[in-house]
C-alpha positions in Angstrom: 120.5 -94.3 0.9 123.2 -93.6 -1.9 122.8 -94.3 -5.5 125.7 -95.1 -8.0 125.7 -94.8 -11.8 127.4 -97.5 -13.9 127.9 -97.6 -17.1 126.4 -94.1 -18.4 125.0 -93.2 -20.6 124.0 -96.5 -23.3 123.0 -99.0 -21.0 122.8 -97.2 -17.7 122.2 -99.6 -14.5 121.5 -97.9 -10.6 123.5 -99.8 -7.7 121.2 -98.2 -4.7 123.1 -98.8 -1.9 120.5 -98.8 1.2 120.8 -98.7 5.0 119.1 -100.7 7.5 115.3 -100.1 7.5 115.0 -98.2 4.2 112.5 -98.2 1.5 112.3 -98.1 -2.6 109.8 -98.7 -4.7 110.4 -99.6 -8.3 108.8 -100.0 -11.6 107.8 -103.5 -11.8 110.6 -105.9 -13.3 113.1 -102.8 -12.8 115.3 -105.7 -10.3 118.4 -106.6 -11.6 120.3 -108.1 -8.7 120.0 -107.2 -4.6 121.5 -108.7 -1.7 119.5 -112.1 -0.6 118.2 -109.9 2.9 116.1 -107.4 0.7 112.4 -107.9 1.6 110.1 -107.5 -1.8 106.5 -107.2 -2.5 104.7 -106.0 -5.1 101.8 -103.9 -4.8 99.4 -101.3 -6.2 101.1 -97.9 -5.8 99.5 -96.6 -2.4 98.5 -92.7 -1.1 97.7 -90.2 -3.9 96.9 -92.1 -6.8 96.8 -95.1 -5.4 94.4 -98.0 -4.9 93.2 -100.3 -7.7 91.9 -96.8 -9.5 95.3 -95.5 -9.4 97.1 -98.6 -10.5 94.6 -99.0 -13.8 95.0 -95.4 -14.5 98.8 -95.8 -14.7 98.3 -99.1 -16.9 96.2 -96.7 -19.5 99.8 -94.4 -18.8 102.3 -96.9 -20.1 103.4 -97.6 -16.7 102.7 -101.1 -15.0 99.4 -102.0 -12.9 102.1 -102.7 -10.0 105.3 -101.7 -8.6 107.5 -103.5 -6.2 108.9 -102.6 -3.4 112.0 -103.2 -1.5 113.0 -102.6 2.2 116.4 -103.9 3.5 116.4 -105.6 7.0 118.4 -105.4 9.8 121.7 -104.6 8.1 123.0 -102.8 4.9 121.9 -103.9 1.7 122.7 -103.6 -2.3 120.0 -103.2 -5.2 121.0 -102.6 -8.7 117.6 -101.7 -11.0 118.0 -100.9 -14.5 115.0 -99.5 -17.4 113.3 -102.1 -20.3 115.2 -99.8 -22.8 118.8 -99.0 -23.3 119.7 -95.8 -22.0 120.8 -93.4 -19.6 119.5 -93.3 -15.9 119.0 -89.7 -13.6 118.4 -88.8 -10.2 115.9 -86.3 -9.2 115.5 -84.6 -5.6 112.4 -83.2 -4.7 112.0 -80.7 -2.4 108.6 -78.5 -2.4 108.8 -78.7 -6.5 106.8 -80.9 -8.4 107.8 -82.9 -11.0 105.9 -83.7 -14.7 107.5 -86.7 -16.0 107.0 -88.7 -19.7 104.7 -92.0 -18.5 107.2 -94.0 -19.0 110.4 -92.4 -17.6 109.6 -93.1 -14.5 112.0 -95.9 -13.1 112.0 -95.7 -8.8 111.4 -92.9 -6.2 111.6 -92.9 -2.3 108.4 -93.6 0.2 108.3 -89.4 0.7 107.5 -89.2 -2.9 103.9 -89.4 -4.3 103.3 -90.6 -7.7 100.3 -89.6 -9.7 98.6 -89.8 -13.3 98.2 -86.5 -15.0 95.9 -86.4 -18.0 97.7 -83.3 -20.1 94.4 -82.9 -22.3 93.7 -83.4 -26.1 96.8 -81.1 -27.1 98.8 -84.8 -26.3 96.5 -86.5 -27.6 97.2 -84.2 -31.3 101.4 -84.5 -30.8 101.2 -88.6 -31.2 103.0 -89.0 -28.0 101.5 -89.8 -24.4 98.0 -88.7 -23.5 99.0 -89.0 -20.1 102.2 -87.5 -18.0 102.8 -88.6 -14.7 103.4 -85.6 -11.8 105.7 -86.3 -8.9 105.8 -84.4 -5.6 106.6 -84.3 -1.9 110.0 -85.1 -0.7 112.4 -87.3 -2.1 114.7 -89.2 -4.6 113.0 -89.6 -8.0 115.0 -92.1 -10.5 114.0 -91.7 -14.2 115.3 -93.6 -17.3 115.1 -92.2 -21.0 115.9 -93.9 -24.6 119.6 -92.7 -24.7 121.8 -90.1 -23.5 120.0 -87.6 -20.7 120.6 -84.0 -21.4 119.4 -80.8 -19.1 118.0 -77.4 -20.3 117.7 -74.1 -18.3 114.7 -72.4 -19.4 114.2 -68.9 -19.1 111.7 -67.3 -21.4 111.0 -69.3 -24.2 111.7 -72.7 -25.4 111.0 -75.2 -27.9 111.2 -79.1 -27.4 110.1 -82.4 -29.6 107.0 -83.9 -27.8 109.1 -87.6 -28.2 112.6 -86.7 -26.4 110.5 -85.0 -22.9 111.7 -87.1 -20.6 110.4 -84.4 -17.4 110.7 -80.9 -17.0 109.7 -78.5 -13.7 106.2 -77.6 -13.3 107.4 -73.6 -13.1 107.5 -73.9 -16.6 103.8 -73.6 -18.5 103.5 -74.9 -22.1 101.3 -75.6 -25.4 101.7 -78.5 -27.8 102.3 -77.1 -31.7 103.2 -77.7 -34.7 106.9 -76.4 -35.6 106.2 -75.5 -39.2 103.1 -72.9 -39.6 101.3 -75.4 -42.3 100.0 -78.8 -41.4 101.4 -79.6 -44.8 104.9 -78.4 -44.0 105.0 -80.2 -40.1 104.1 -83.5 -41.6 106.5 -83.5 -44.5 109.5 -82.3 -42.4 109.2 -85.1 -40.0 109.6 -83.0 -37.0 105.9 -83.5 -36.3 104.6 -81.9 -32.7 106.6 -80.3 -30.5 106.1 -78.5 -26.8 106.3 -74.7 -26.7 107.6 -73.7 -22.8 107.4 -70.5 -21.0 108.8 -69.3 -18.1 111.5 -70.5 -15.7 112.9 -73.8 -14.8 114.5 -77.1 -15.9 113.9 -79.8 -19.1 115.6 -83.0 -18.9 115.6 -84.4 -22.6 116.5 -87.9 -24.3 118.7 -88.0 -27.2 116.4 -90.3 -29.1 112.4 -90.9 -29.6 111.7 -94.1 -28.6 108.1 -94.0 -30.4 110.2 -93.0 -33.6 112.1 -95.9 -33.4 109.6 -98.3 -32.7 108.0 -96.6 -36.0 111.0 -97.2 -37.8 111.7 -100.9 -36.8 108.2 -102.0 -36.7 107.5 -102.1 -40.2 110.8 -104.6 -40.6 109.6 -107.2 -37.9 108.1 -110.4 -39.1 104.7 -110.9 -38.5 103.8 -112.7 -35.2 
């Protein structure tokens, strides 16, 4: 299996390009286009985290109650799957690491992969952002979508992120969920809000925009259904 990025990074789209007998599974409604041989069904999400318990748990996550998935027949195949927002689209190989991930920045991984829901406690809860992360691990390709423009981080010691542009980071790194300003008074009137405090080695992958702080500032300007 290869994967090609087009159009990076505003409106990112994946052209997976799959050999006989191989297997993705997908976000529901991730499909864009595929070659007419692709087999597809849609199912709960199977092994760890799996089941009708797993799927609901990743409904509560902002992720869908199903996912699809797609095998190619007999011959090689083409599927190009793209994310619900506009943004940029990267490829993540696991490999005895595991993998925290933003609930809804998940967009595809590869059968060796195991998906699961993890609760990150009422420090999440406090930031306004996702109660609930999803944790990847195993061995495989994981394919995650964020609201904009990816960017990577090397941690090494300390670091400070904005709860709403996580899109993953390494589970070598250990963090806390703070305030940035000292006063309650100061983090509310700055706008900066929550943000996550990480120690220790390993990788963040960021988003250049918040999507809840966009849906914030657009929601109020919608007419009413």
């Amino acid at each position: 299996m290869k994967l090609e990025l087009l159009h990076q990074p505003d409106s990112a789209i994946a052209k997976v390009h799959m050999d006989p007998q191989e297997e993705l599974q997908a976000e529901a409604g991730a499909m864009v286009a595929m070659s007419s041989d692709i087999n597809v069904s849609t199912t709960l999400r199977k092994g760890k985290g799996g089941g009708v318990l797993g799927g609901l748990k990743r409904m509560v996550a902002g992720e869908s109650l199903f996912i699809s998935v797609f095998r190619s027949g007999n011959s090689a195949a083409e599927l190009y799957i793209a994310p619900k927002l506009m943004g940029d689209i990267l490829p993540y190989t696991l490999s005895g690491t595991e993998l925290v991930i933003q609930s809804t920045s998940y967009l595809a991984s590869t059968p060796g992969v195991q998906v699961d829901l993890g609760f990150t406690g009422f420090k999440s809860f406090l930031s306004g952002e996702s109660v609930f992360w999803l944790t990847a691990n195993g061995s495989g390709l994981v394919i995650l979508n964020a609201f904009g423009s990816i960017y990577e981080i090397d941690v090494d010691g300390d670091y400070v992120v904005d709860t709403g542009h996580i899109v993953a980071f390494e589970r070598t790194l250990d963090y806390d969920i703070t305030k940035v300003n000292k006063s309650w008074a100061g983090a509310f009137f700055s706008g900066e809000g929550f943000v996550c405090q990480f120690r220790g080695r390993g990788k963040v992958f960021c988003q250049t925009h918040n999507p809840g702080a966009f849906g914030r500032k657009i929601g109020g300007k919608l007419p009413p259904r």
